[in-house]
C-alpha positions in Angstrom: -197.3 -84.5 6.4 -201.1 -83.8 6.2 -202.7 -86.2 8.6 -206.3 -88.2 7.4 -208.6 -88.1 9.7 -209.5 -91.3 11.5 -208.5 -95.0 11.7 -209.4 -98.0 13.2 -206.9 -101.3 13.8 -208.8 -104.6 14.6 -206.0 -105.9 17.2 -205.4 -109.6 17.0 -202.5 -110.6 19.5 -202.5 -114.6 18.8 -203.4 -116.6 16.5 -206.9 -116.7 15.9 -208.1 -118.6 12.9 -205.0 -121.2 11.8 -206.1 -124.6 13.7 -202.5 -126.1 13.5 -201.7 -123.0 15.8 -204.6 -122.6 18.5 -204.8 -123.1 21.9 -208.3 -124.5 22.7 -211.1 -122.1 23.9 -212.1 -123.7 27.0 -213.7 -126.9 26.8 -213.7 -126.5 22.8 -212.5 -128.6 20.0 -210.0 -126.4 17.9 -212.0 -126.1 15.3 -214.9 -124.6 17.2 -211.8 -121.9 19.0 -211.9 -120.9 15.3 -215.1 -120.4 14.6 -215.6 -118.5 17.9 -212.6 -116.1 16.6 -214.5 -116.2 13.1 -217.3 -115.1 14.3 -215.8 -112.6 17.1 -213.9 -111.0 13.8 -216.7 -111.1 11.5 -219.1 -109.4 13.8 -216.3 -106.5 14.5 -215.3 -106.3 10.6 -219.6 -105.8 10.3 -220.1 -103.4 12.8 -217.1 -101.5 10.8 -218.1 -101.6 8.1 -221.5 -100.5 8.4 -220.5 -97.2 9.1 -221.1 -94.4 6.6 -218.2 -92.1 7.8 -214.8 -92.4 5.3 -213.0 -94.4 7.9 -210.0 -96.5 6.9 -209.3 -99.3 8.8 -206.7 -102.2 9.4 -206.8 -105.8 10.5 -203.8 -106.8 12.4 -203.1 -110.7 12.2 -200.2 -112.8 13.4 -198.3 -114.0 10.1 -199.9 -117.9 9.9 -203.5 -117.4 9.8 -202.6 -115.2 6.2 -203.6 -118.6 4.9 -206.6 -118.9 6.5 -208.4 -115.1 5.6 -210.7 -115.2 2.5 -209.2 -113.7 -0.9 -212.1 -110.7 -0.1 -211.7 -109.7 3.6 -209.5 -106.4 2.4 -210.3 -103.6 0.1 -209.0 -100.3 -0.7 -210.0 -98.9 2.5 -209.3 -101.7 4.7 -205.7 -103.2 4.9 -204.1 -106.5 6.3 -201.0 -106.3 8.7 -199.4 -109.5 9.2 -196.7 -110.0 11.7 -195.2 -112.4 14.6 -197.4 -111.9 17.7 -195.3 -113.8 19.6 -192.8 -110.8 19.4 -195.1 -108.7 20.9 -193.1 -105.5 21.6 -192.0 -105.5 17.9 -195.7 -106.5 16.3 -197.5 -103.6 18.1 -194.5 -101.2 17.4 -194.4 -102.2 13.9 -198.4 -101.5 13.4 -198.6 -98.0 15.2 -195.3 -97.0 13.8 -196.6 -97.5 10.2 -200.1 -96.1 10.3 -200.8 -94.0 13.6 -198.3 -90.9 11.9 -200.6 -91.2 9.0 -204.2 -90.6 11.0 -205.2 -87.7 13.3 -207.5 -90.1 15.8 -206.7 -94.2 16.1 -209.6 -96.8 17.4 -207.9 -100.3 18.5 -210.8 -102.9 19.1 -209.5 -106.0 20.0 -210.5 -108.4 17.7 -212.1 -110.9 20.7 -214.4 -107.8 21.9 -217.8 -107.6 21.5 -220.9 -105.1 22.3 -219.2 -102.3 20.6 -222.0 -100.3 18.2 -221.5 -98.0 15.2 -222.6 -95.1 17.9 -220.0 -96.5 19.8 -217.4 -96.0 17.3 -218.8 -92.1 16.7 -218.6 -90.8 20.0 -215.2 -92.2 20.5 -214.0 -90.5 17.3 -215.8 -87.3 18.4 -213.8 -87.2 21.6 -210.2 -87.8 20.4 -211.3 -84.8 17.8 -210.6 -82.4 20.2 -207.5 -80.2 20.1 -205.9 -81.5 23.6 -204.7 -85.0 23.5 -207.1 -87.5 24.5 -207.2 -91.6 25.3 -210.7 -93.0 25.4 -210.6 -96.6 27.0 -213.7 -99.8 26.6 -214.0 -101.4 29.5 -214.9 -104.8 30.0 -217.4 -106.7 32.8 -214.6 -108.3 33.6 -211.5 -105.8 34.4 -210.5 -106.0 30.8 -210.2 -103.5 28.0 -211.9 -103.7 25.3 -210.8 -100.9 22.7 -208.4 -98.4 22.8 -208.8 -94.8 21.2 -205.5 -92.1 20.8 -205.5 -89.1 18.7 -201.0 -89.0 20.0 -199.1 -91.8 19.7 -196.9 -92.0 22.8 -194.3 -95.1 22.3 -193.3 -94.8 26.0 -196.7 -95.5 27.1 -197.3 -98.5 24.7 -194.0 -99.9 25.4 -195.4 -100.5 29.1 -198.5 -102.1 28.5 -199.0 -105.6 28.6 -200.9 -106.3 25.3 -201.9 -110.1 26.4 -203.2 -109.4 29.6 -204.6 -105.4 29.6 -206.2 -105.1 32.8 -208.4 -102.2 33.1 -206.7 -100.8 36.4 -203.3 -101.7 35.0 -203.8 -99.5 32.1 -205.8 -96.7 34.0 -202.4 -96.8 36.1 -200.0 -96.4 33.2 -202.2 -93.9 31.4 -202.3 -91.6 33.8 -198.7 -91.3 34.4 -199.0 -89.1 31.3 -200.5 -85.7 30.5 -203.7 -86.6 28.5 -207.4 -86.1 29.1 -208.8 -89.4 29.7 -212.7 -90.8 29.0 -213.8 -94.3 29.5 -216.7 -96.0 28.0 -218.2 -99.2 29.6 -220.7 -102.2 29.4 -218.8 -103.8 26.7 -217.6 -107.7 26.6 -213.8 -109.4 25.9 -214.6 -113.5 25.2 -211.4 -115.0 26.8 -212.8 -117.8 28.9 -215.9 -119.8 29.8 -217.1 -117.5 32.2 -217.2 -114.8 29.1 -218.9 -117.3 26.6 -221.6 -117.7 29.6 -222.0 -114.2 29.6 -222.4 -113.9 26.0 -225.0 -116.3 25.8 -226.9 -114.1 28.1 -226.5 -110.7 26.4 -227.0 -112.2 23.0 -230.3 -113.0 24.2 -231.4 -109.6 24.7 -233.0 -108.2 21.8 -230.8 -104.7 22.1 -227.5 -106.7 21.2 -228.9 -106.5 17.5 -227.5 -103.4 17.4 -223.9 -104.8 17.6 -224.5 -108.2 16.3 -227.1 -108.5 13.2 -228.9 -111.4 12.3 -226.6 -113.4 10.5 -223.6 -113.2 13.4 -226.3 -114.2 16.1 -226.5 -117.6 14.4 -222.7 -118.5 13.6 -223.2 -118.0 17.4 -226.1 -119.9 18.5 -224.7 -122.7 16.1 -221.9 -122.4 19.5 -224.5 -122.3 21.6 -226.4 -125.5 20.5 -223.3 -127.5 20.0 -222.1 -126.1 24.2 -225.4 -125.9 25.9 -223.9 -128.3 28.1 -221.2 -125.7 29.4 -223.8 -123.1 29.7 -225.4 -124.7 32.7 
């Protein structure tokens, strides 16, 4: 089968946006965890979208927030993929299995990551275009990961890794137990905690991160900001 070229999966592995189903962001009311995921999502389905190359791409969701995505978040070149997150091994399986055999080179951002820019996305894409095969990882400040890029599919690796919790030197570990030629990005951000919403405040500050949050994503997050400025201190 001919292969397309390139693909990128926006990785949710919770629940983000069904508030009968969330765990509270630190020191967050439920409804504000959601709009922090909103916004996360929204800013990463932007910075997608903005790019001019023929990318397809698909949003990965866990089954009950299918209720809670507008009637217009997918089009023909951007698909939903609902399944049980809770059943991990079978939800990223199920995903990879179905699309990764159809595309040359696959991008997973996770859908909490943020500094990631349309440059980004290129010269990841440019790298898993060579012949050999080749894993390009985003690392977080903090130890985490946040995207993964694969132009082969190896189940044996994925199998190993623990989605929920991918430590950078965890992954670094398991990647390199295969033959692959391996590039890492950095100075990218994962939102899991308090400390990381801190740290968000400050980068979102800085008038470079308009190039991977516009205009209208800084406010849904200074609207945060405002209504927290007590847990910024």
């Amino acid at each position: 089968m001919m292969k397309s070229d390139s693909i990128i999966y926006l990785l949710s592995l919770a629940p983000k946006l069904n508030i009968n189903n969330l765990s509270s962001f630190e020191g967050f009311t439920i409804n504000d965890t959601s709009l922090l995921n909103e916004a996360l999502i929204s800013n990463n389905k932007e910075i997608i979208l903005s790019l001019k190359e023929d990318y397809s791409s698909v949003f990965a969701f866990d089954n009950i927030d299918l209720d809670y995505i507008p009637a217009d978040f997918f089009n023909e070149r951007m698909f939903g993929f609902f399944s049980d997150t809770l059943n991990q091994a079978n939800y990223i399986k199920s995903l990879f299995e179905k699309y990764s055999n159809r595309y040359a080179n696959n991008l997973i951002i996770f859908s909490n990551a943020i500094g990631i820019k349309s440059t980004d996305i290129l010269q990841i894409f440019n790298l898993l275009a060579k012949d050999d095969e080749n894993i390009v990882i985003g690392k977080a400040a903090n130890n985490r990961v946040t995207f993964l890029g694969f132009n082969s599919f190896n189940l044996e690796l994925f199998e190993k890794i623990n989605w929920n919790k991918l430590e950078y030197e965890r992954l670094l570990q398991q990647v390199n137990q295969h033959e692959n030629f391996l590039h890492v990005m950095d100075n990218f951000f994962i939102i899991e905690n308090l400390n990381d919403f801190r740290t968000l405040y400050i980068e979102l500050s800085k008038k470079e991160s308009l190039s991977y949050c516009g205009q209208s994503m800084h406010e849904k997050f200074t609207h945060l900001f405002i209504e927290y400025k007590e847990l910024l201190k």
